[in-house]
RODO-2510 file (C-alpha; in nm, 4 decimals, decimal comma):
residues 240
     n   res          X          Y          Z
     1     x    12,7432    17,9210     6,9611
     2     x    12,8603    18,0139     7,3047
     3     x    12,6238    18,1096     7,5602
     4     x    12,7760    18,3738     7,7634
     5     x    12,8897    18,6207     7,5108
     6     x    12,6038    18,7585     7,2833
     7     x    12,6524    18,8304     6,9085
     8     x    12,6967    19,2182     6,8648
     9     x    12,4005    19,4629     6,7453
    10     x    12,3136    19,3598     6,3749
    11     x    12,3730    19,7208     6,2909
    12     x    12,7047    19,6254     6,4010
    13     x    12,7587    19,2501     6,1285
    14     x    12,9223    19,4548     5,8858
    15     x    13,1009    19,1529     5,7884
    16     x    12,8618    18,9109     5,5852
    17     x    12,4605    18,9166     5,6083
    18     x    12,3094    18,9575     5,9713
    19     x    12,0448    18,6534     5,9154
    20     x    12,3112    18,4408     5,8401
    21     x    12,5644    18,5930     6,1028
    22     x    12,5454    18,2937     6,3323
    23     x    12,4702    18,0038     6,1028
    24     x    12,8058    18,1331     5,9050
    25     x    12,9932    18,0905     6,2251
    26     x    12,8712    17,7229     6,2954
    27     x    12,9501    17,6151     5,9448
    28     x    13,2855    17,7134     5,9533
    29     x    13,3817    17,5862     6,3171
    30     x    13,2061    17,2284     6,1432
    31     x    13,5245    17,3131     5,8506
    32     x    13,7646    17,3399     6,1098
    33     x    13,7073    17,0490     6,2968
    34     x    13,5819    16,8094     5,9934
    35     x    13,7731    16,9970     5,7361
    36     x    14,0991    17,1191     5,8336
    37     x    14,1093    16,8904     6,1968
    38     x    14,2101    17,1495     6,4342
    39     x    14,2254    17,0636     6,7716
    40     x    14,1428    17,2005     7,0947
    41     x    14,5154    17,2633     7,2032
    42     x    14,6345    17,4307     6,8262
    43     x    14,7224    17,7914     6,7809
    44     x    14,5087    17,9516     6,5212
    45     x    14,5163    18,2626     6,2923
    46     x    14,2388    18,4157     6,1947
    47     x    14,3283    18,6963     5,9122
    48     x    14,0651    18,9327     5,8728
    49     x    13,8501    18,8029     6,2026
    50     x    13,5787    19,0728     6,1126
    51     x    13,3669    19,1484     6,4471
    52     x    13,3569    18,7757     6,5675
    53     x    13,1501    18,6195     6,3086
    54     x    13,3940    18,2684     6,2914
    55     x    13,5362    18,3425     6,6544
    56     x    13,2220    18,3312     6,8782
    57     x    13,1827    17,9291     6,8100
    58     x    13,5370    17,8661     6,9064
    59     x    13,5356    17,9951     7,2415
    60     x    13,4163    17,7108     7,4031
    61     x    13,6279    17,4554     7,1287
    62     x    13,9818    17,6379     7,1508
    63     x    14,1071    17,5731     7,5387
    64     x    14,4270    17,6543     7,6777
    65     x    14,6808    17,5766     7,5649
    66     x    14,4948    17,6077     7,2506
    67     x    14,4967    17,9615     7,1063
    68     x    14,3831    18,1970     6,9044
    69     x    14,5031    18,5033     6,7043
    70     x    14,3010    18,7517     6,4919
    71     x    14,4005    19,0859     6,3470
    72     x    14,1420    19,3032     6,0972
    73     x    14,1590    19,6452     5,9091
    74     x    13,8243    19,7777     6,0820
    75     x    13,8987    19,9098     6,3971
    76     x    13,5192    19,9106     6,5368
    77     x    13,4720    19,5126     6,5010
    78     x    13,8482    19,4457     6,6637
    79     x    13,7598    19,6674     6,9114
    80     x    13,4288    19,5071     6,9749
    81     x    13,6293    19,1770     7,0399
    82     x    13,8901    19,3281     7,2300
    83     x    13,5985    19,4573     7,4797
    84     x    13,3581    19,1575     7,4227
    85     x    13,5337    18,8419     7,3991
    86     x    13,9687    18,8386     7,5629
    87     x    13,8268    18,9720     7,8894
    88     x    13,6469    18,6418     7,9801
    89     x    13,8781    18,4186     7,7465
    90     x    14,2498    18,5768     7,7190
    91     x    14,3622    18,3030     7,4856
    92     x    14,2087    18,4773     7,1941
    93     x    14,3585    18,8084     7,1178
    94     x    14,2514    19,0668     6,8790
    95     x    14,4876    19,3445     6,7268
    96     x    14,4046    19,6130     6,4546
    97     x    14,6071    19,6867     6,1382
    98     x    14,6294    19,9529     5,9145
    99     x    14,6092    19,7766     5,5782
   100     x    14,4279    19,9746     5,3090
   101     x    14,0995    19,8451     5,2093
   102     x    13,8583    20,0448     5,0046
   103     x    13,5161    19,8811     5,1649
   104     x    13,6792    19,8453     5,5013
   105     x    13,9522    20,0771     5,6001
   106     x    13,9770    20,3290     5,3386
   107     x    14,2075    20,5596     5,4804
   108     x    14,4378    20,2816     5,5857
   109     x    14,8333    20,4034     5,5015
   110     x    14,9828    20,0254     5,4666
   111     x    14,9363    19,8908     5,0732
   112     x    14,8590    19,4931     5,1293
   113     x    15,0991    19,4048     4,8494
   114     x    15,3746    19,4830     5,1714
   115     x    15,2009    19,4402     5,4561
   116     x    15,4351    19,1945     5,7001
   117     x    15,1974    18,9705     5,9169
   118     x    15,2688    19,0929     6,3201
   119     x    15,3550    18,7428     6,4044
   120     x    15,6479    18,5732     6,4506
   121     x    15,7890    18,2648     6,2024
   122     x    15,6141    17,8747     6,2482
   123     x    15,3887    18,0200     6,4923
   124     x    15,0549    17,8716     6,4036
   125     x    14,9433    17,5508     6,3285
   126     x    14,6273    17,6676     6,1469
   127     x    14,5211    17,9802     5,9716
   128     x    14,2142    18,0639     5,8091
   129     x    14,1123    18,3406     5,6044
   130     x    13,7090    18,3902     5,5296
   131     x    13,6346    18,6186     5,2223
   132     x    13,9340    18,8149     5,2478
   133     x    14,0707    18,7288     4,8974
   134     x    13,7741    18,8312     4,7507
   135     x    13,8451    19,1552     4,8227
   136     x    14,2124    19,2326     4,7476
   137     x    14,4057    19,2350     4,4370
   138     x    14,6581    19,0228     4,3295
   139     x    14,9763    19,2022     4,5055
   140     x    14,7772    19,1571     4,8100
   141     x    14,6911    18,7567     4,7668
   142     x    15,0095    18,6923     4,6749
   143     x    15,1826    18,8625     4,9498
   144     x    14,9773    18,6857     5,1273
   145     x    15,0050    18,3605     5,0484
   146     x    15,3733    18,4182     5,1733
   147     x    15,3392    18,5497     5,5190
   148     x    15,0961    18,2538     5,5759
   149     x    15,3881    17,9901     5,4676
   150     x    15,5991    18,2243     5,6999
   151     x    15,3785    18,1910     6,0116
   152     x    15,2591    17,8333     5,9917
   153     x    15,4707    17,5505     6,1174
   154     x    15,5839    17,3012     5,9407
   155     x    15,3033    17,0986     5,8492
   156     x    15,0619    17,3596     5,9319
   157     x    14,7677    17,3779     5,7359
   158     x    14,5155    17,7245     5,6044
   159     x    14,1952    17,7294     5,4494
   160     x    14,1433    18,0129     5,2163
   161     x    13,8320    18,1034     5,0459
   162     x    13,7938    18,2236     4,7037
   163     x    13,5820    18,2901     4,4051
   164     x    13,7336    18,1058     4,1222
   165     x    13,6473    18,2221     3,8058
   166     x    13,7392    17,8845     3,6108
   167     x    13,5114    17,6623     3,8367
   168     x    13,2358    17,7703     3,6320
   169     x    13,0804    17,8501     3,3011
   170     x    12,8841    18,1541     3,4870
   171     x    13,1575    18,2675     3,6660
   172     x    13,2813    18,4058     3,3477
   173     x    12,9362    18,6379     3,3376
   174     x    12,9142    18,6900     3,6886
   175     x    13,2801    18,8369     3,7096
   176     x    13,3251    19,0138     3,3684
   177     x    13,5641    19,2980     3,4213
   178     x    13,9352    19,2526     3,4139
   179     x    14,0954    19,4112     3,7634
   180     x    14,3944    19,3987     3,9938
   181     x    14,5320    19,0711     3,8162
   182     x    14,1553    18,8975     3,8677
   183     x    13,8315    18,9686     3,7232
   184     x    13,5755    19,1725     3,9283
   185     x    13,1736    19,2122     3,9190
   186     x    13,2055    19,5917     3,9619
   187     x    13,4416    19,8082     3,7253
   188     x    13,3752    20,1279     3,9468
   189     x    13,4311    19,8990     4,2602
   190     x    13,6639    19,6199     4,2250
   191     x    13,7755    19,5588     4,5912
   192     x    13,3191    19,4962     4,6012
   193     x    13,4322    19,1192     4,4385
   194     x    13,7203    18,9567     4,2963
   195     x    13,7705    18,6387     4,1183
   196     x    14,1165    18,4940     4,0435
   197     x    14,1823    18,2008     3,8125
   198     x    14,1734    17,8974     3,9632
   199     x    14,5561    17,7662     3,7771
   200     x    14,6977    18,0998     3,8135
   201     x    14,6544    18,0298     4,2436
   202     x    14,7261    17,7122     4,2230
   203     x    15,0886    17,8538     4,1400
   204     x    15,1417    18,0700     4,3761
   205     x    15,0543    17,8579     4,6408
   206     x    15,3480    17,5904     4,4794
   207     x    15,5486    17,9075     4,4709
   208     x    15,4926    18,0289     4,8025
   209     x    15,5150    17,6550     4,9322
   210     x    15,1806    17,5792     5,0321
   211     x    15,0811    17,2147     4,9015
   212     x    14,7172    17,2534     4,8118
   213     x    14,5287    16,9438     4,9503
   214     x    14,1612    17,0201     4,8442
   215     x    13,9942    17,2790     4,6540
   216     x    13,6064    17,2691     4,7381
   217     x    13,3827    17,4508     4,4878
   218     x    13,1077    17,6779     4,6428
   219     x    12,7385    17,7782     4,5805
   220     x    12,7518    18,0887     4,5083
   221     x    12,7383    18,0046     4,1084
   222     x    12,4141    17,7914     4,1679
   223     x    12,5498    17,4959     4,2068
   224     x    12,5303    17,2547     4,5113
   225     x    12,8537    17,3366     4,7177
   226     x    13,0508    17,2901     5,0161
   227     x    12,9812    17,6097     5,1605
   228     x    12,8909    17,9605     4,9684
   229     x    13,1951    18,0424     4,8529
   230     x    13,5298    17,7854     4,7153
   231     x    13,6944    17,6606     4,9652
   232     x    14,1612    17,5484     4,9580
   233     x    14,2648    17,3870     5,1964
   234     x    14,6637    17,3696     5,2143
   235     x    14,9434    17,2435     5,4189
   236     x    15,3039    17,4218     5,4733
   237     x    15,5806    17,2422     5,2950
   238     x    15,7841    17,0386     5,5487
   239     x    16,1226    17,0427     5,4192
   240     x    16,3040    16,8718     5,7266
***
């Protein structure tokens, strides 16, 4: 964790449990370096960055001319980075969008299933997403899937995390109420937690050309897991 910028108020972590704030930040930048072997000089987006829960343990790993992009639908934890974090370290930038989200950004005016990534084609070499998925419906992940093929380079790689519903016996109890092309845990909620079949994204990333490289279950069923929730990591088609 870096040492000059302090996590935000815990009334402030609405992204994930404030006990495990910090500890959730130092697993993941252990993914991206063991994982998905980003390096310091890579460009990274982060898609749905929250209010710095993955970014804080980066600042000191990401160095110029390594960057780092990350754009959420909740204005206060964006703005909390803008103010907090690209003063002292103007390689990572922060930028709110408008996407609707029921448990997030409920008035938001653009539907997911559309929304066009603010970034420009083979831009990024990495791009993660950290229980975003979870929450949207199936327009949304597939969508998606497709501006992430659009941004990456060639070669580029994402890590996506997911429940999936056929990686276990319980998931099928823990997720019983069909939703938004998934299954979901709350009928009168669904954004709360969605599961997807696991075949069913396996073929949109093969249609969105995304080669899938590893899919690493999670804990969250009881079992012993990579981290808490599944885990795909996935590499952009090169064609050339």
């Amino acid at each position: 964790m870096d040492s000059i910028i302090a996590p935000p108020a815990r009334e402030l972590m609405y992204d994930g449990p404030a006990d495990a704030w910090e500890a959730n930040g130092r697993e993941f930048l252990e993914h991206y370096e063991g994982l998905c072997s980003l390096k310091p000089h890579e460009r990274m987006l982060d898609v749905g960055c929250g209010i710095g829960r993955k970014t804080l343990p980066l600042l000191g790993y990401l160095t110029p001319p390594g960057s780092y992009e990350g754009f959420d639908c909740n204005y206060l934890g964006v703005r909390w980075c803008q103010e907090n974090i690209s003063p002292r370290y103007p390689n990572f930038r922060f930028q709110h969008v408008d996407v609707y989200a029921p448990g997030y950004n409920p008035s938001g005016q653009i539907n997911p299933a559309g929304f066009h990534f603010p970034y420009q084609n083979n831009e990024f070499d990495f791009v993660m997403l950290g229980s975003v998925f979870t929450h949207l419906g199936h327009g949304g992940v597939k969508n998606y899937l497709g501006e992430i093929q659009r941004v990456l380079k060639p070669g580029g790689r994402c890590l996506i995390t997911y429940f999936l519903r056929s990686a276990y016996e319980t998931a099928h109890a823990m997720f019983p109420y069909p939703c938004l092309g998934g299954w979901c845990q709350d009928g009168k909620f669904p954004e709360k937690a969605i599961a997807y079949d696991e075949g069913h994204i396996r073929t949109l990333y093969q249609d969105a050309g995304l080669d899938i490289d590893g899919v690493f279950y999670g804990s969250w069923s009881g079992s012993k897991g990579l981290s808490y929730q599944d885990m795909i990591l996935a590499y952009k088609r090169d064609d050339s």
